[in-house]
C-alpha positions in Angstrom: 92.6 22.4 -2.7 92.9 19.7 -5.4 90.9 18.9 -8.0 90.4 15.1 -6.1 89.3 16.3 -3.1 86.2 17.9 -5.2 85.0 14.9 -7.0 84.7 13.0 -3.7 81.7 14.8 -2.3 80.2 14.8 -5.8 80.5 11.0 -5.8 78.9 10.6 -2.1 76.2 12.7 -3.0 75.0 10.9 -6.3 75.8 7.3 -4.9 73.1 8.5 -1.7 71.3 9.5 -4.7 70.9 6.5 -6.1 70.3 4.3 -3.0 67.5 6.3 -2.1 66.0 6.0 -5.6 66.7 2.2 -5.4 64.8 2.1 -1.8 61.8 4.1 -3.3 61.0 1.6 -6.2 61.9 -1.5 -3.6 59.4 0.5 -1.7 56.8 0.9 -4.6 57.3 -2.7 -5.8 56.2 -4.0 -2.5 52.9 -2.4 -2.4 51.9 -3.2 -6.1 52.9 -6.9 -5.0 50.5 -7.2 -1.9 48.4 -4.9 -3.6 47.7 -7.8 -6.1 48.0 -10.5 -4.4 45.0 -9.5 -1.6 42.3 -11.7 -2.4 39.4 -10.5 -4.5 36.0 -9.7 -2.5 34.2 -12.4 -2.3 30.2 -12.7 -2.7 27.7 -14.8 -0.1 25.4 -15.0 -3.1 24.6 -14.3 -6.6 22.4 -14.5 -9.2 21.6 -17.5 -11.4 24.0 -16.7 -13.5 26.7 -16.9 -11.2 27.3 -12.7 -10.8 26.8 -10.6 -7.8 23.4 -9.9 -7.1 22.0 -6.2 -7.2 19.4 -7.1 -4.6 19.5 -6.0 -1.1 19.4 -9.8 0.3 22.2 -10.5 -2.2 24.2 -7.6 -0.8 24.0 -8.6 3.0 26.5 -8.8 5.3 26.8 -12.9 6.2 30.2 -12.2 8.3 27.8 -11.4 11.7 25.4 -13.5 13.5 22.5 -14.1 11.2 18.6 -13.7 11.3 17.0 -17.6 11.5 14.4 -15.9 9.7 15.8 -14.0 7.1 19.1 -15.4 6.5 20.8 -11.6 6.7 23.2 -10.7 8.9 21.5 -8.1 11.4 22.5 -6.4 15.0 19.1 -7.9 16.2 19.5 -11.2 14.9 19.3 -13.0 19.0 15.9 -10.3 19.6 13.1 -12.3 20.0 10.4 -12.5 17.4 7.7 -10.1 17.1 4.6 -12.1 15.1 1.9 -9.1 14.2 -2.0 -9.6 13.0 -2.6 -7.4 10.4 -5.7 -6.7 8.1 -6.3 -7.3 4.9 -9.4 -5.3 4.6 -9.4 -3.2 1.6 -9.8 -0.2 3.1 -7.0 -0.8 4.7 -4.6 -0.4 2.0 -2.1 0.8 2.0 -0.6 -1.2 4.8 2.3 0.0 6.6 5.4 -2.0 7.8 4.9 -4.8 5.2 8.6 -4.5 3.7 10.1 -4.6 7.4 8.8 -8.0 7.6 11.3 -10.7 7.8 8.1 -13.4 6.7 4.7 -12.7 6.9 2.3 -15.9 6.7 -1.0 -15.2 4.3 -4.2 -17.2 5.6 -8.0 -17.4 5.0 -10.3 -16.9 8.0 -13.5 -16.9 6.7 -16.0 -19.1 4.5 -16.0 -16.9 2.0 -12.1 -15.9 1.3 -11.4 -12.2 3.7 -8.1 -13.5 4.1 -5.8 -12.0 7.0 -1.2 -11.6 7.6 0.6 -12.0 10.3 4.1 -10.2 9.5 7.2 -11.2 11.4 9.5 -9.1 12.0 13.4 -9.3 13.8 16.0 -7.4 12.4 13.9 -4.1 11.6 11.0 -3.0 13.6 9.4 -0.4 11.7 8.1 3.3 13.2 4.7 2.1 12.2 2.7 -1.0 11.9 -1.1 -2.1 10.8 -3.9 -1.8 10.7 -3.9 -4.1 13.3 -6.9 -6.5 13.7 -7.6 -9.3 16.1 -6.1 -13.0 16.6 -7.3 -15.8 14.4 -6.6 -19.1 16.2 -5.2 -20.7 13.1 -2.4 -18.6 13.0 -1.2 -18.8 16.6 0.4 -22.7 16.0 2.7 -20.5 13.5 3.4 -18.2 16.1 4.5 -20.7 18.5 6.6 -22.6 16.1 8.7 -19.6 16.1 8.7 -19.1 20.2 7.1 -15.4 18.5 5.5 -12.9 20.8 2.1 -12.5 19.1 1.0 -9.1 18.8 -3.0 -8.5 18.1 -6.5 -6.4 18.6 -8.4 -8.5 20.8 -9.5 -12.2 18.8 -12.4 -14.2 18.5 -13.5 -15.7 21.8 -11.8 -19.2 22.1 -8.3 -17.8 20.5 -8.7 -14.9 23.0 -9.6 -17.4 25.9 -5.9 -19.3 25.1 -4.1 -16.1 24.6 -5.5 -15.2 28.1 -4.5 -18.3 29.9 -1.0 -17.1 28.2 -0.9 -20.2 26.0 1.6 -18.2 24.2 3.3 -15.0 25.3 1.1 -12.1 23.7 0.3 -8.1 23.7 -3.2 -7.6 23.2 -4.4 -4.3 22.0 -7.7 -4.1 24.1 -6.1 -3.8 27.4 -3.2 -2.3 25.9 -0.7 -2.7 28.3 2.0 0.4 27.9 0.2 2.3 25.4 2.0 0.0 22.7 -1.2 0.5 20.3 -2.8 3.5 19.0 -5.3 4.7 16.9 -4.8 7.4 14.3 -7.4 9.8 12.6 -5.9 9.3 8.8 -7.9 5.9 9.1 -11.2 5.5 9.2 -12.4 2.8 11.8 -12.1 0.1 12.4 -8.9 -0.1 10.5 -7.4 2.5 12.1 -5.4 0.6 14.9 -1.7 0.5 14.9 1.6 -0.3 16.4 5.3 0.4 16.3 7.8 -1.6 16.8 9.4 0.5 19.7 5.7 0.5 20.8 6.2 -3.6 21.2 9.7 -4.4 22.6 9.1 -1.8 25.5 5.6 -3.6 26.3 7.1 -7.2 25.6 10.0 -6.1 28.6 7.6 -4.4 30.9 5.4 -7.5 30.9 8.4 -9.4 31.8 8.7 -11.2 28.6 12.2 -12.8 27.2 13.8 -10.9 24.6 15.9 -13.4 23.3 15.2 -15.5 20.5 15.1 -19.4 20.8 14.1 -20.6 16.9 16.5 -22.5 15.3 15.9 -20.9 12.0 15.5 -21.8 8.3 18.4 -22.9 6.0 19.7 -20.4 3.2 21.4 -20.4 0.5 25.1 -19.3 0.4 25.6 -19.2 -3.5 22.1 -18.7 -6.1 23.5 -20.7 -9.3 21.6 -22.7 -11.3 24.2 -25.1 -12.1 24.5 -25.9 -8.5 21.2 -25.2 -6.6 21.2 -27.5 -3.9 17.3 -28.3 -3.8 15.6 -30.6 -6.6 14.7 -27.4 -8.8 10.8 -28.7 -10.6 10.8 -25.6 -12.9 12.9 -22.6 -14.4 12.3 -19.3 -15.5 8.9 -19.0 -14.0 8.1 -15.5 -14.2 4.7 -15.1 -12.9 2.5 -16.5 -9.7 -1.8 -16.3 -9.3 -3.0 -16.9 -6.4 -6.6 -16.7 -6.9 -7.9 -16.6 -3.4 -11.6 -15.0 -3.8 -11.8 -11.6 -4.8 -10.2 -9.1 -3.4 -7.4 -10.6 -2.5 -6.5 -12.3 -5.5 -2.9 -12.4 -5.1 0.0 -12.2 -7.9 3.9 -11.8 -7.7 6.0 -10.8 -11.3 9.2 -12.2 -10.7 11.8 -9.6 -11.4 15.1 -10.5 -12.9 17.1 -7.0 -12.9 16.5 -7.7 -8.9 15.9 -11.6 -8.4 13.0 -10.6 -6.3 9.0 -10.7 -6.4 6.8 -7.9 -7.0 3.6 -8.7 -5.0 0.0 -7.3 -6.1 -3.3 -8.0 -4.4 -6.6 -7.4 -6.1 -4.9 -6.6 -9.5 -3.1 -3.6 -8.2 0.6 -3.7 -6.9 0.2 -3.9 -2.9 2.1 -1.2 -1.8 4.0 0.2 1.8 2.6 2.9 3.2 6.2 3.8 5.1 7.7 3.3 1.7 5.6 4.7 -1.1 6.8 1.6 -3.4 5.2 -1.9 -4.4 6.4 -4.7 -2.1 9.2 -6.7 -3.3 9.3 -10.3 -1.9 12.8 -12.8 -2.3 10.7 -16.1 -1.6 7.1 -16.9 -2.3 5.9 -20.2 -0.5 2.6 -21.6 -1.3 1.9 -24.2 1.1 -1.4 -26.0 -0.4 -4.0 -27.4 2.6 -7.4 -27.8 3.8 -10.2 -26.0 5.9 -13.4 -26.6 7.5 -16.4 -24.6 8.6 -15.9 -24.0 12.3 -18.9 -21.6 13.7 -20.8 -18.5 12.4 -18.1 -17.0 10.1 -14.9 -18.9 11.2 -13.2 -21.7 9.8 -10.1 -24.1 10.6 -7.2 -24.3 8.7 -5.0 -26.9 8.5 -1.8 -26.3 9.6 -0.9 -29.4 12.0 0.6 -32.0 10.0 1.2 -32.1 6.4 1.0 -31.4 2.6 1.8 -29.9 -0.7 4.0 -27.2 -1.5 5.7 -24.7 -3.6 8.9 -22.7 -2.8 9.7 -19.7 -5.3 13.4 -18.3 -5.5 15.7 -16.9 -8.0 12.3 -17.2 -11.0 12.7 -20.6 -10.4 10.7 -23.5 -8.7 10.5 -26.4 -6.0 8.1 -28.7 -5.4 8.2 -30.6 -2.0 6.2 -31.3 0.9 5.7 -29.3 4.2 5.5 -30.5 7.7 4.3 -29.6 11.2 4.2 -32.1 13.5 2.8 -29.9 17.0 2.2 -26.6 17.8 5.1 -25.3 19.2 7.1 -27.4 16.1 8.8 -26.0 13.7 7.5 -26.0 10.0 9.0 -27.6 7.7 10.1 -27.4 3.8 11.1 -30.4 1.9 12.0 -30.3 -1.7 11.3 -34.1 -3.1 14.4 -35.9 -2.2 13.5 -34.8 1.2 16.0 -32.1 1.5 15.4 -29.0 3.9 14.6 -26.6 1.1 16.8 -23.5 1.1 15.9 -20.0 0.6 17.2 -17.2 -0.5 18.5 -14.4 1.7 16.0 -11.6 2.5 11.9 -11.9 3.1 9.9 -14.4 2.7 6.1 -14.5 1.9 4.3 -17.6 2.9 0.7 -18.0 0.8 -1.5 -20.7 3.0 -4.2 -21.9 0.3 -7.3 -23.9 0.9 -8.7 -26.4 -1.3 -11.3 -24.0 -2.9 -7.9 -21.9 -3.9 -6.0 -22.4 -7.4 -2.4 -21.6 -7.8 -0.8 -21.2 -11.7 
């Protein structure tokens, strides 16, 4: 055999050689190209300096249908609304199911400042809620604005006559329908009724009650930057809120920055979840400012048909405005002072209803 007849395979072999080197880096170029040209992630919101937030409101999902009440993205966001009386009692505390809440709305009920919640809750119904106390008839207009079912432990005796004649749909802890209350022994009486949130949506179908939400919902913010906030912003950097409802339930929230979020305390100790074992952290702090008037024996009437004052906290910063409820089963309203819907931020919302014998600084 020749000498040319051996160089010819050589020459096949290193010229396949080189095609399939030349079809690896084609290969690897490729990948590196749509590698970088994919676009970067992009964040719903941020912080007011224009970086991702570390919070957990910051961090939700906005790509799937979206609580009206919360702004997050949630797999219950079209459940119906579950609006729960809750006590404020100090032996109470701790509370359980507070950071679950979606909003909860803060309200005097007597002459002399016990003050009482009534914690919303959609997109996470907690294994336990309470103690849960009776119906106030101040708060139910709140509870209708929301098409909420009201969840209570019987009520004084014209709210109870209203919730009977089904004036809103409601589960009432005396009759108890479906066992969806119960009391335990680790609290003493009468602060020792609770709820779960199972406990609520299996009563709310039995009774034969929609399940479906109807509120239209609250605007919320797509981007937290101070350059751009889309409300008239009245103050920055405030850090701190006093509520000074009458002792004990002075309430103050610390605004904290590493989170963007509120810490609330009540009575000069930080309020606390029983479920969790931490202080309750709080993404918008509303004070709506108001009026009330002795009723009979210990009761009074709030205002909460019509219109006022307010104060909207997000992101340490401040908006003044104006809120507005023009009916019962209306919505309430948030205006900033051009008039503007005020927007809030992703997350929970905390809703401080203050008399005029109630300073705010």
């Amino acid at each position: 055999m020749s000498n040319r007849n051996l160089i010819i395979p050589a020459q096949h072999k290193a010229r396949r050689a080189l095609a399939y080197a030349l079809a690896l880096i084609a290969i690897i170029i490729i990948a590196l190209a749509v590698f970088f040209m994919k676009p970067a992630k992009k964040y719903e919101v941020s912080n007011s300096a224009g970086q991702p937030s570390s919070t957990a409101s910051a961090n939700a999902a906005t790509s799937g249908p979206v609580s009206p009440i919360s702004g997050q993205s949630c797999a219950q966001s079209n459940s119906r609304i579950m609006a729960v009386m809750i006590s404020e009692d100090p032996q109470a505390r701790p509370l359980s199911g507070l950071q679950d809440a979606s909003m909860v709305f803060e309200m005097p009920v007597t002459p002399n400042g016990i003050n009482r919640l009534m914690a919303l809750y959609q997109c996470t119904l907690p294994s336990a809620i309470g103690s849960i106390r009776s119906a106030r008839e101040d708060f139910v207009p709140l509870a209708q604005g929301m098409d909420a079912i009201l969840a209570h432990w019987g009520g004084e005796e014209h709210v109870l006559a209203a919730l009977n004649n089904h004036i809103i749909d409601n589960i009432d802890a005396l009759p108890n329908p479906y066992n969806a209350f119960y009391r335990t022994t680790n609290v003493a009486p009468p602060e020792n009724g609770f709820t779960s949130g199972s406990g609520l949506e299996n009563a709310a179908q039995k009774l034969g009650y929609s399940l479906t939400n109807a509120f239209s919902g609250y605007p919320f913010l797509s981007v937290s930057d101070s350059s751009t906030d889309p409300n008239v912003v009245t103050k920055q950097n405030v850090q701190a809120i006093a509520i000074h409802y009458p002792d004990p339930y002075v309430v103050n929230y610390q605004y904290d920055s590493a989170t963007h979020t509120y810490l609330r305390s009540r009575n000069h100790t930080p309020e606390i979840d029983h479920l969790t074992g931490k202080q309750v952290t709080v993404d918008n702090v509303v004070v709506l400012h108001t009026t009330w008037t002795p009723w009979y024996s210990q009761y009074i009437r709030v205002t909460v048909i019509g219109s006022g004052t307010v104060q909207v906290f997000r992101n340490g910063k401040e908006i003044d405005g104006t809120w507005q409820k023009n009916s019962a089963a209306g919505k309430l309203y948030f205006f900033d002072a051009s008039g503007k819907e005020i927007q809030f931020e992703p997350g929970n919302t905390w809703i401080e209803i203050v008399g005029q014998d109630v300073s705010v600084n």
